[in-house]
Jmol script that loads the backbone (N, CA, C; Angstrom):
load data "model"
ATOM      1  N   UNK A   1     -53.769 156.006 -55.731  1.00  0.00           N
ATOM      2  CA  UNK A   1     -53.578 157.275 -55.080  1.00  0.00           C
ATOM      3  C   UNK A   1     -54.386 158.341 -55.824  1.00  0.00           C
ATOM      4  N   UNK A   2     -54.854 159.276 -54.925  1.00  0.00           N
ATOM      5  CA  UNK A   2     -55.815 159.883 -55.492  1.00  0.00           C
ATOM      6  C   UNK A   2     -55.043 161.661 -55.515  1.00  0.00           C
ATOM      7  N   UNK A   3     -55.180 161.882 -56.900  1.00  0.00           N
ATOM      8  CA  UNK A   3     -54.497 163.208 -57.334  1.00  0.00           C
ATOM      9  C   UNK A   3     -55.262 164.822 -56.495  1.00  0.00           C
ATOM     10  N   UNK A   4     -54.437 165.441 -55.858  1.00  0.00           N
ATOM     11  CA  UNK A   4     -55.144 166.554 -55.461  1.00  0.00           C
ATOM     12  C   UNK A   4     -55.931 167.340 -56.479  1.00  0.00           C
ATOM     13  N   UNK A   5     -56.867 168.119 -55.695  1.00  0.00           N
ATOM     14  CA  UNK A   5     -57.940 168.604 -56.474  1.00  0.00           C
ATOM     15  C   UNK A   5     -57.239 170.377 -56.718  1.00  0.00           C
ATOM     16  N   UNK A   6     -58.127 170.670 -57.722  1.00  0.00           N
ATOM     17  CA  UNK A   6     -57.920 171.789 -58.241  1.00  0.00           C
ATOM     18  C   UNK A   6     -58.423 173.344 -57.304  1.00  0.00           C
ATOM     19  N   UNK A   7     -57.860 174.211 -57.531  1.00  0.00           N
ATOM     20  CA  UNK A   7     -58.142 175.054 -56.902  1.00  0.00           C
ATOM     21  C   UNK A   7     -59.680 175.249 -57.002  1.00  0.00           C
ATOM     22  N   UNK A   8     -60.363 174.965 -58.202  1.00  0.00           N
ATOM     23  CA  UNK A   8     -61.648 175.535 -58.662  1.00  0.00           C
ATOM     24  C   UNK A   8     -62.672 174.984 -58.283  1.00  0.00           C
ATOM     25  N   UNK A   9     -62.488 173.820 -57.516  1.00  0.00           N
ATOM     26  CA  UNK A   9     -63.504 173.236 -56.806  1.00  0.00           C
ATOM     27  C   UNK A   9     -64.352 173.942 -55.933  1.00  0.00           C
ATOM     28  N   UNK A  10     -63.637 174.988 -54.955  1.00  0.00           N
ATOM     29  CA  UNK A  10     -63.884 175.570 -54.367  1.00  0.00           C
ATOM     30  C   UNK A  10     -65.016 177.172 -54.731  1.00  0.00           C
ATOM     31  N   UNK A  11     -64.898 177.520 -55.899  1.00  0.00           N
ATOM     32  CA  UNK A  11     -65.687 177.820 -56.230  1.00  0.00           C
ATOM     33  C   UNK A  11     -66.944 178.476 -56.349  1.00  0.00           C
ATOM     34  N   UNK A  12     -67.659 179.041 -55.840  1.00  0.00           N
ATOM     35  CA  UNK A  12     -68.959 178.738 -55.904  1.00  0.00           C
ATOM     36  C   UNK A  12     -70.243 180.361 -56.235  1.00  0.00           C
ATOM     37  N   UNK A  13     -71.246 180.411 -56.607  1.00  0.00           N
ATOM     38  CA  UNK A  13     -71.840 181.274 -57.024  1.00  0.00           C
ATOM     39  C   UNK A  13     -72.647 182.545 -56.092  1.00  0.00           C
ATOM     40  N   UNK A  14     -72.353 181.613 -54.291  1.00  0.00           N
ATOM     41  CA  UNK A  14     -73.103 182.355 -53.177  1.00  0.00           C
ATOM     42  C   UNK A  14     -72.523 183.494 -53.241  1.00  0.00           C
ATOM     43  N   UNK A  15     -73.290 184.458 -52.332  1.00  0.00           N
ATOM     44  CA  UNK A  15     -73.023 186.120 -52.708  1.00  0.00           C
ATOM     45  C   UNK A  15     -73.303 186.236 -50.843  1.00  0.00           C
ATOM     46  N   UNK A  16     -73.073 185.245 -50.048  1.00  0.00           N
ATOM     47  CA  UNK A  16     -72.956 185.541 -48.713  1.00  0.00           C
ATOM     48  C   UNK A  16     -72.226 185.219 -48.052  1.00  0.00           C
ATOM     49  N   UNK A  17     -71.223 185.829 -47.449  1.00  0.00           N
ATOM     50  CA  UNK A  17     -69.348 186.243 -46.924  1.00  0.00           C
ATOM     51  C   UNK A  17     -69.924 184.777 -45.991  1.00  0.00           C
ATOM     52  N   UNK A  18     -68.609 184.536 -46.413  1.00  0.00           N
ATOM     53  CA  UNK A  18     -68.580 182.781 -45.211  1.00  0.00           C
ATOM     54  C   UNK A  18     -67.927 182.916 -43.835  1.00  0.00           C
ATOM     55  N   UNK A  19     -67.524 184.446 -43.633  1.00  0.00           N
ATOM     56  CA  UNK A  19     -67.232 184.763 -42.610  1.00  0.00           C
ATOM     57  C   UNK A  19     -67.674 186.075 -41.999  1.00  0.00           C
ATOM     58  N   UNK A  20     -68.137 185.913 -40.772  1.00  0.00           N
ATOM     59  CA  UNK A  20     -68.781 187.390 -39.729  1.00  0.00           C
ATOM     60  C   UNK A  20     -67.820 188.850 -40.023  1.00  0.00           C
ATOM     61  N   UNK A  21     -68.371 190.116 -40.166  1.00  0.00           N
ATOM     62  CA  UNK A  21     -67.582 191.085 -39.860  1.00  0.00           C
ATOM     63  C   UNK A  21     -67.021 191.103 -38.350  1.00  0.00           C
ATOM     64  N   UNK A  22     -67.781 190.783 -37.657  1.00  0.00           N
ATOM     65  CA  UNK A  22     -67.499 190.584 -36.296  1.00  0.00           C
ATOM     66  C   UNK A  22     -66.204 189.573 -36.097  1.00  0.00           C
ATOM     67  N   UNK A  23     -66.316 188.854 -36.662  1.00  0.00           N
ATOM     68  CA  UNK A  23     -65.042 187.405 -36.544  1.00  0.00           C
ATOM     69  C   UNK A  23     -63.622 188.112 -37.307  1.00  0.00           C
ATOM     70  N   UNK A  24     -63.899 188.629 -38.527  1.00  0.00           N
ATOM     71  CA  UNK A  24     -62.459 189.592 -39.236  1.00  0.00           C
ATOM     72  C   UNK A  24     -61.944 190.643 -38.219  1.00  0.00           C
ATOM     73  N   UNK A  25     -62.905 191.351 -37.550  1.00  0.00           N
ATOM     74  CA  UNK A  25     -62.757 192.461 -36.550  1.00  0.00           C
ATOM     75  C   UNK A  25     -61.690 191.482 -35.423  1.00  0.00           C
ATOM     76  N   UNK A  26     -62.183 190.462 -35.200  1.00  0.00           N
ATOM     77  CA  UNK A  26     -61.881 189.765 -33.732  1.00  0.00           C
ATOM     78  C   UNK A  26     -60.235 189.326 -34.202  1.00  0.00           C
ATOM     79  N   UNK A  27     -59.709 188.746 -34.861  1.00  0.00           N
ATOM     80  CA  UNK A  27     -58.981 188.583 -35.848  1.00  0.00           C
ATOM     81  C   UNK A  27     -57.730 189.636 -36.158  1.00  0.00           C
ATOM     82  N   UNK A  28     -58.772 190.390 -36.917  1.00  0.00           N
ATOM     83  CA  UNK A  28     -57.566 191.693 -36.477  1.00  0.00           C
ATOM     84  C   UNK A  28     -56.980 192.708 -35.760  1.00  0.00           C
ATOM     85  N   UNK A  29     -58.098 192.584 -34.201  1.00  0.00           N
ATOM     86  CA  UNK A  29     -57.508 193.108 -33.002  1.00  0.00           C
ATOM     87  C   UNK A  29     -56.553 191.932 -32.438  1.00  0.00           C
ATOM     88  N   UNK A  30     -56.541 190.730 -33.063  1.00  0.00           N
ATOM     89  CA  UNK A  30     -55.503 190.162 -32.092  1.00  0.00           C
ATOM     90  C   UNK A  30     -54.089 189.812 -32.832  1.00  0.00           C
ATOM     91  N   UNK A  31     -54.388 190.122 -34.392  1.00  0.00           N
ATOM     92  CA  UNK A  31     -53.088 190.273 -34.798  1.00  0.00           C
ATOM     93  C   UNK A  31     -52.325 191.531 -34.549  1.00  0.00           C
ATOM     94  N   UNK A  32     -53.299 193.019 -34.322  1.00  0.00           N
ATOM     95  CA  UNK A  32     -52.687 193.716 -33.755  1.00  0.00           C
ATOM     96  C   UNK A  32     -52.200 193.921 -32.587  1.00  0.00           C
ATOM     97  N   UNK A  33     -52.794 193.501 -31.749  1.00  0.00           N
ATOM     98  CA  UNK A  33     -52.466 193.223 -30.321  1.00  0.00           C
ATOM     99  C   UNK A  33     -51.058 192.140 -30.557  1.00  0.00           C
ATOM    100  N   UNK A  34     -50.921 191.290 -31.234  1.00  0.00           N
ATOM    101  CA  UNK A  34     -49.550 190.440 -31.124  1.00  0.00           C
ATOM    102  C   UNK A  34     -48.301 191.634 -32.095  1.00  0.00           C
ATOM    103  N   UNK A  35     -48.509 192.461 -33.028  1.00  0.00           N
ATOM    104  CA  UNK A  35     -47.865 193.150 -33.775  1.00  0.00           C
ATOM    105  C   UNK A  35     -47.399 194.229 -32.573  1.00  0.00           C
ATOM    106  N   UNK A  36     -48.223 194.277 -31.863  1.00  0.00           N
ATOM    107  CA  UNK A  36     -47.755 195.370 -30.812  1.00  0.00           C
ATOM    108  C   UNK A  36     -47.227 194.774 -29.535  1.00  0.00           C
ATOM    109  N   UNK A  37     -47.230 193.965 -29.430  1.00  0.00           N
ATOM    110  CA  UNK A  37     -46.519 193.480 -28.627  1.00  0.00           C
ATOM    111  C   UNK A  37     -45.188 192.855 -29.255  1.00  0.00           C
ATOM    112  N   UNK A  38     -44.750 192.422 -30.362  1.00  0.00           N
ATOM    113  CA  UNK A  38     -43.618 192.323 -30.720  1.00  0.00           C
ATOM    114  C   UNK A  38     -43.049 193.700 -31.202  1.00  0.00           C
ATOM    115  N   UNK A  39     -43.208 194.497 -31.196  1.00  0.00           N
ATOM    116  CA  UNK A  39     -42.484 195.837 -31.386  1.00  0.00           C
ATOM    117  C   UNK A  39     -41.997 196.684 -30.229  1.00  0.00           C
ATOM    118  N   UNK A  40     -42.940 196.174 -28.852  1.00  0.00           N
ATOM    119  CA  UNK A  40     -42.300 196.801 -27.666  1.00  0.00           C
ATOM    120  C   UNK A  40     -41.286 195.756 -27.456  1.00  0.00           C
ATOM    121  N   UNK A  41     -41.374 194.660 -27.881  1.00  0.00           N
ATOM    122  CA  UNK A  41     -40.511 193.216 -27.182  1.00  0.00           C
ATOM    123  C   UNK A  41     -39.224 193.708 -27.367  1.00  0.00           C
ATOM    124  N   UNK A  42     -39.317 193.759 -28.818  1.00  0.00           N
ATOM    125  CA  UNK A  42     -37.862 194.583 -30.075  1.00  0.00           C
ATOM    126  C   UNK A  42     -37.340 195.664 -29.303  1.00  0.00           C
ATOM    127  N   UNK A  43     -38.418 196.793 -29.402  1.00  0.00           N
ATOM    128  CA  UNK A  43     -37.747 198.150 -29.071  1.00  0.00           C
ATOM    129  C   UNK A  43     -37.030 197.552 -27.129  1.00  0.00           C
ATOM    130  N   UNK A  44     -37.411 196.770 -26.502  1.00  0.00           N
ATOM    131  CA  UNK A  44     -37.174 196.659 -25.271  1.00  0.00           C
ATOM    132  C   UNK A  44     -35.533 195.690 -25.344  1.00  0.00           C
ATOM    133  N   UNK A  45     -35.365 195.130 -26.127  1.00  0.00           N
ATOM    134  CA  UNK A  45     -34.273 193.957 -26.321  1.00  0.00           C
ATOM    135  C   UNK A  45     -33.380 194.778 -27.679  1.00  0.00           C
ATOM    136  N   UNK A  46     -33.269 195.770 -27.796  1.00  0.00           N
ATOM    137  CA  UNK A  46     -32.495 196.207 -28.951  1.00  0.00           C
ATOM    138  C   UNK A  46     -31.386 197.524 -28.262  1.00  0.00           C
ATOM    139  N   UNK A  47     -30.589 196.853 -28.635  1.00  0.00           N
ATOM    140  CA  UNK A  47     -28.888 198.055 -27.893  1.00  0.00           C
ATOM    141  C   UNK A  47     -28.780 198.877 -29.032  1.00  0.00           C
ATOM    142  N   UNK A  48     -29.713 199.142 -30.088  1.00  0.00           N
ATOM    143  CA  UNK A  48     -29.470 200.425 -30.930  1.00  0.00           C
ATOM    144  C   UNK A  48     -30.416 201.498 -31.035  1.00  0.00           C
ATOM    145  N   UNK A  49     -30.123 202.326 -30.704  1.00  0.00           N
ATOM    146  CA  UNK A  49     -30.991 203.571 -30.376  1.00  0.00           C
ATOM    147  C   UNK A  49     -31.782 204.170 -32.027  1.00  0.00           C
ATOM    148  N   UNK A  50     -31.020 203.620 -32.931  1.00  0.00           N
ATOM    149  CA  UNK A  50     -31.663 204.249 -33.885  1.00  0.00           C
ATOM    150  C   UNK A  50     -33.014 203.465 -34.405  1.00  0.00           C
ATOM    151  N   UNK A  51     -32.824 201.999 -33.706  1.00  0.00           N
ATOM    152  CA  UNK A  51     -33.243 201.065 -34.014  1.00  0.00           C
ATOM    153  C   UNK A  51     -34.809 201.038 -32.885  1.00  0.00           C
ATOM    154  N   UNK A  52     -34.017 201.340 -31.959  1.00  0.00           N
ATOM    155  CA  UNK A  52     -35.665 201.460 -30.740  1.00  0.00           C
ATOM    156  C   UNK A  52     -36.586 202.625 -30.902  1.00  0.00           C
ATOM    157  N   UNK A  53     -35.424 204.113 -31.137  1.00  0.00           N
ATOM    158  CA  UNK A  53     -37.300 204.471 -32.386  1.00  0.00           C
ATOM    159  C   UNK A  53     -37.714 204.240 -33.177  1.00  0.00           C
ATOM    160  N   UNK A  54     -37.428 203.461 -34.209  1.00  0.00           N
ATOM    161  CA  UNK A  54     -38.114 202.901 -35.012  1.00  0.00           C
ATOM    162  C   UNK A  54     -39.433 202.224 -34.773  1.00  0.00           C
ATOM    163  N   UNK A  55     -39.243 201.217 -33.601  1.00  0.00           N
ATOM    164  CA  UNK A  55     -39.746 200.320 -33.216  1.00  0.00           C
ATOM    165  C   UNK A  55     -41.014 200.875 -32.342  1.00  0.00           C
ATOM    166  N   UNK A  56     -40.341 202.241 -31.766  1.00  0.00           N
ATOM    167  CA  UNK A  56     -41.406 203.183 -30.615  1.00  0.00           C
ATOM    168  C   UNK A  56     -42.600 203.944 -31.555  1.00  0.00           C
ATOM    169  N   UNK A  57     -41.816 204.121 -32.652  1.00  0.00           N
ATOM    170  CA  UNK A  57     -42.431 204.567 -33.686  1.00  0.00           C
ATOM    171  C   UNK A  57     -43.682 203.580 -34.672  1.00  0.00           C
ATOM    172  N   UNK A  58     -43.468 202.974 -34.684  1.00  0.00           N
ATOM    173  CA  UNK A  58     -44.046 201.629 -34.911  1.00  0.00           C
ATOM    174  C   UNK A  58     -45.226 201.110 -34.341  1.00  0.00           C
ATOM    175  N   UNK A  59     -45.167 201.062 -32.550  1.00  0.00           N
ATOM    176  CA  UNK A  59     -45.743 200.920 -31.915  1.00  0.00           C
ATOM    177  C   UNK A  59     -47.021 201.860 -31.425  1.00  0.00           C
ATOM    178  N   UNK A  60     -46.609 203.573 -31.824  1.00  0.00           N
ATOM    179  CA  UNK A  60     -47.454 204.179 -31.999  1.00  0.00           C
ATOM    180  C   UNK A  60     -48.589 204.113 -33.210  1.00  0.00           C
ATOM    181  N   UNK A  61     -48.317 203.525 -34.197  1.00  0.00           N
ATOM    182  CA  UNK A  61     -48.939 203.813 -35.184  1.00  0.00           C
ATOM    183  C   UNK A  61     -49.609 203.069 -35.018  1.00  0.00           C
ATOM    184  N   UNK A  62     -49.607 201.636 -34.340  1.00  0.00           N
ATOM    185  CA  UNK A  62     -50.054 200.335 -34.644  1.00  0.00           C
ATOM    186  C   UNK A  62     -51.082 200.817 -33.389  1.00  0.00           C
ATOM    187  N   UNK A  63     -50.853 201.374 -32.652  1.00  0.00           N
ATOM    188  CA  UNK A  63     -51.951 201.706 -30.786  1.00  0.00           C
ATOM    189  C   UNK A  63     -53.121 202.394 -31.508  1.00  0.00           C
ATOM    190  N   UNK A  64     -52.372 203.560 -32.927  1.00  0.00           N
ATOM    191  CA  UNK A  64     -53.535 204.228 -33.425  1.00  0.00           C
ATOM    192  C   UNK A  64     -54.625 203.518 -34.132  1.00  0.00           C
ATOM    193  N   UNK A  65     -53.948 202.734 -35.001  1.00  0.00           N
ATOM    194  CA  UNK A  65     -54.591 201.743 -35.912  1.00  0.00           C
ATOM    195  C   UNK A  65     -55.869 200.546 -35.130  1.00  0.00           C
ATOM    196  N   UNK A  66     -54.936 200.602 -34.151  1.00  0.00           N
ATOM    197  CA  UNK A  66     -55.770 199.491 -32.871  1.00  0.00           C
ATOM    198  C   UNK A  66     -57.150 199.990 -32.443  1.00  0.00           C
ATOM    199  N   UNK A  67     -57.034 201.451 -31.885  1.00  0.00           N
ATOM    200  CA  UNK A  67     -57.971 202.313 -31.058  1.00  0.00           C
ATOM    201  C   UNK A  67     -59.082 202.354 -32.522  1.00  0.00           C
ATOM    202  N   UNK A  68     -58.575 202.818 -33.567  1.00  0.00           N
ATOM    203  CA  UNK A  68     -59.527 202.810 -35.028  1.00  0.00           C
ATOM    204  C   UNK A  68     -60.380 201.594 -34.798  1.00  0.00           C
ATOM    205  N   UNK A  69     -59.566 200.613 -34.855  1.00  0.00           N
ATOM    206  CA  UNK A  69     -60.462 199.172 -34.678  1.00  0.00           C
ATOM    207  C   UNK A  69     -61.175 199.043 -33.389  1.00  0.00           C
ATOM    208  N   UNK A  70     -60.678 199.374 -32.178  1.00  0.00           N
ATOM    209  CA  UNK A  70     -62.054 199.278 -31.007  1.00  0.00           C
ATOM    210  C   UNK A  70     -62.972 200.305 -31.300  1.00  0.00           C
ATOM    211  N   UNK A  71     -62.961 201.487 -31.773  1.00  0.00           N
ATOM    212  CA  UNK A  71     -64.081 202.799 -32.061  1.00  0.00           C
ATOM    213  C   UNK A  71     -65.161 201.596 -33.216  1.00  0.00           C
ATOM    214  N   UNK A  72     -64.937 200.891 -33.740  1.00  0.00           N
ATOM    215  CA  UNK A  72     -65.473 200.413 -35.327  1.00  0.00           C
ATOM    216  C   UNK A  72     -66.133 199.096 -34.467  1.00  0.00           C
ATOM    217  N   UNK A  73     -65.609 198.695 -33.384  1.00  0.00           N
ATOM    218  CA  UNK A  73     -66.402 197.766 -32.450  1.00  0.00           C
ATOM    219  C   UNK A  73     -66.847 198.359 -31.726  1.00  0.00           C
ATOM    220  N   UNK A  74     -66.610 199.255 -31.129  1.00  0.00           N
ATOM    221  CA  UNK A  74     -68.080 199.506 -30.217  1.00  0.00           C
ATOM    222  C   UNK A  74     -68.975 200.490 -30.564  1.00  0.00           C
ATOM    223  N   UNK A  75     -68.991 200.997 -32.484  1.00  0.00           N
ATOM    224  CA  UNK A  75     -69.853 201.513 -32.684  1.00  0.00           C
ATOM    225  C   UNK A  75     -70.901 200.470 -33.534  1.00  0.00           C
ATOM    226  N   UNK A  76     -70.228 199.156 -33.469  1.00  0.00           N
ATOM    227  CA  UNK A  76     -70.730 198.140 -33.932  1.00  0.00           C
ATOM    228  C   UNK A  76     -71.788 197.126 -32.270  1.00  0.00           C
ATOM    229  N   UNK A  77     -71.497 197.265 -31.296  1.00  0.00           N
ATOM    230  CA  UNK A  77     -71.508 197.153 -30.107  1.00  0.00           C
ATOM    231  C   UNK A  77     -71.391 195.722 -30.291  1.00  0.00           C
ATOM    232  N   UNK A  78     -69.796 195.371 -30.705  1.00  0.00           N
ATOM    233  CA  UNK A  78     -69.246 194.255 -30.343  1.00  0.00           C
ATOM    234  C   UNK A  78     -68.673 194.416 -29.447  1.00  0.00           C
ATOM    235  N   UNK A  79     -68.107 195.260 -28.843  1.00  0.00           N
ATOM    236  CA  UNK A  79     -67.155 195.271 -27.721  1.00  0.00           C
ATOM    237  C   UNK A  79     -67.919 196.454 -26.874  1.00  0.00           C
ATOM    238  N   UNK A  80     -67.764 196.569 -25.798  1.00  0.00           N
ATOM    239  CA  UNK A  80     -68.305 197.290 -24.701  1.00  0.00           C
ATOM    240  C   UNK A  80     -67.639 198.320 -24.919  1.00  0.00           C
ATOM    241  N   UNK A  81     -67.682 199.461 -24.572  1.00  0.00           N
ATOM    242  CA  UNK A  81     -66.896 200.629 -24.161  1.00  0.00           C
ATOM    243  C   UNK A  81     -66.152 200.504 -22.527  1.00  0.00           C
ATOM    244  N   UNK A  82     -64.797 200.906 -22.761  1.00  0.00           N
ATOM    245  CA  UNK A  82     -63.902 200.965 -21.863  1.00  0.00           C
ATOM    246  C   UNK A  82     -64.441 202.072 -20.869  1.00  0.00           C
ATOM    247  N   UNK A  83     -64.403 201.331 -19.718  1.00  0.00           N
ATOM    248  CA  UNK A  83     -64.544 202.893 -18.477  1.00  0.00           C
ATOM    249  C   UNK A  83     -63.569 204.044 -18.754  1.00  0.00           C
ATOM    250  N   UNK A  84     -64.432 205.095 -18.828  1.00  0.00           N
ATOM    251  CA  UNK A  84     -63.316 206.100 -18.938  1.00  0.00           C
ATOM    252  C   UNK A  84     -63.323 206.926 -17.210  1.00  0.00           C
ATOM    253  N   UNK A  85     -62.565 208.089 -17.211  1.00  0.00           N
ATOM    254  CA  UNK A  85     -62.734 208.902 -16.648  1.00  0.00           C
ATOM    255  C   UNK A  85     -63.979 209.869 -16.335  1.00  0.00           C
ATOM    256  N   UNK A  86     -64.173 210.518 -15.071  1.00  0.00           N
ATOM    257  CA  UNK A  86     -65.533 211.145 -14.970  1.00  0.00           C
ATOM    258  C   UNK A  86     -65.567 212.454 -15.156  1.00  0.00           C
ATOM    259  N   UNK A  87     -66.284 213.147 -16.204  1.00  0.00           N
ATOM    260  CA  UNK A  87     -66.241 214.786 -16.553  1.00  0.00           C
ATOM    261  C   UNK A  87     -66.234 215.470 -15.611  1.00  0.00           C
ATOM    262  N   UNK A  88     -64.988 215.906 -14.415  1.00  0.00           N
ATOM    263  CA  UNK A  88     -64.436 216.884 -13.336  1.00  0.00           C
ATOM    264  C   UNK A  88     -65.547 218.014 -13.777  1.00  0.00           C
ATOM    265  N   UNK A  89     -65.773 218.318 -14.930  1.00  0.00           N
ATOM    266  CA  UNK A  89     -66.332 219.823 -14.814  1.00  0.00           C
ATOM    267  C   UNK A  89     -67.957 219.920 -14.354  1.00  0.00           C
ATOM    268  N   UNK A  90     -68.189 218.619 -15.245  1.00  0.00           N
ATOM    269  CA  UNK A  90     -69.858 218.761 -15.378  1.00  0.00           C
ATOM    270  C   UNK A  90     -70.375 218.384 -14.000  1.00  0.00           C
ATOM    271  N   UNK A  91     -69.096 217.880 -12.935  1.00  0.00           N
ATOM    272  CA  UNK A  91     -69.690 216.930 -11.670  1.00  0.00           C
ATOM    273  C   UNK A  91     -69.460 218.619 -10.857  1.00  0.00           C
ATOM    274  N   UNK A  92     -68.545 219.400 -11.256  1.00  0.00           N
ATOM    275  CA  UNK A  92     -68.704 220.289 -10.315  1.00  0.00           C
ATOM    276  C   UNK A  92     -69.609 221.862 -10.803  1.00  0.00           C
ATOM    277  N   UNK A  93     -70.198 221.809 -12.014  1.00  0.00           N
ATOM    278  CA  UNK A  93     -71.891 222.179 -12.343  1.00  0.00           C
ATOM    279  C   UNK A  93     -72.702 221.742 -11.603  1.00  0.00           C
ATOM    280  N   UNK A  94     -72.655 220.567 -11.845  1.00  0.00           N
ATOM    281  CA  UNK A  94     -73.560 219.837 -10.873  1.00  0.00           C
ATOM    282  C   UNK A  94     -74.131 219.638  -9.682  1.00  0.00           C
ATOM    283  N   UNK A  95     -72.366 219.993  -8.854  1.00  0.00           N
ATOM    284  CA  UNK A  95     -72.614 220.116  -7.231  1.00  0.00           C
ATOM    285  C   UNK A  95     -73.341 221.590  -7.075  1.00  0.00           C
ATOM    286  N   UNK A  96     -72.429 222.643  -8.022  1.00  0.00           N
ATOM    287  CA  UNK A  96     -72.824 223.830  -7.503  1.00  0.00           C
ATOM    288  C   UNK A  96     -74.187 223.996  -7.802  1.00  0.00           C
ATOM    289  N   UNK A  97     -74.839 223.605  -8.610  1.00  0.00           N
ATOM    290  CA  UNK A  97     -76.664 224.179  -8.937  1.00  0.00           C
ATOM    291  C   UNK A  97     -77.148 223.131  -7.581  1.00  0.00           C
ATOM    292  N   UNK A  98     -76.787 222.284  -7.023  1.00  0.00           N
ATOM    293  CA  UNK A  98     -77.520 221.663  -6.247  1.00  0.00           C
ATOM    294  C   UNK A  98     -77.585 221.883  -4.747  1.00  0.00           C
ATOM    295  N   UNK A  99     -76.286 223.235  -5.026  1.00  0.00           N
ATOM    296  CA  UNK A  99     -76.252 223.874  -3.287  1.00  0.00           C
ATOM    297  C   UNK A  99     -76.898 224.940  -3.548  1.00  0.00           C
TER     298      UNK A  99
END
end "model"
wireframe off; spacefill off
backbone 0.3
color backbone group
């Protein structure tokens, strides 16, 4: 039988990350995405009120933390930018210089 090996095997002198920033990013939008979804699960299944803001509370911080991480991908242009809404003001500049 052959004795397990030592931690130190592993080892080694390279100075180039064995893993993508892109792949840690991917990674930790989906542990946040599961962190936030078990905190609405909680706050949704919990009969104590002191206990479901906590949880509401929670859930905000973690949406903020989240949105941090898509801004850091799509200024990385790993991720696309989300459709937003259309600037009401600039479309009605727009109409009016064109009548």
């Amino acid at each position: 039988m052959q004795p397990p090996l030592s931690s130190d095997v592993y080892i080694t002198d390279s100075t180039t990350p064995p893993f993508s920033d892109k792949l840690a990013m991917f990674h930790m939008a989906l542990l946040t995405s599961a962190g936030l979804g078990n905190y609405s699960t909680a706050a949704a299944s919990s009969q104590r009120n002191d206990l479901m803001l906590n949880y509401e509370r929670l859930s905000l911080e973690i949406a903020l933390y989240a949105k941090d991480g898509a801004d850091i991908m799509i200024q990385n242009v790993w991720l696309e930018q989300p459709p937003g809404t259309l600037d009401k003001e600039q479309l009605t500049k727009t109409k009016n210089q064109n009548s």
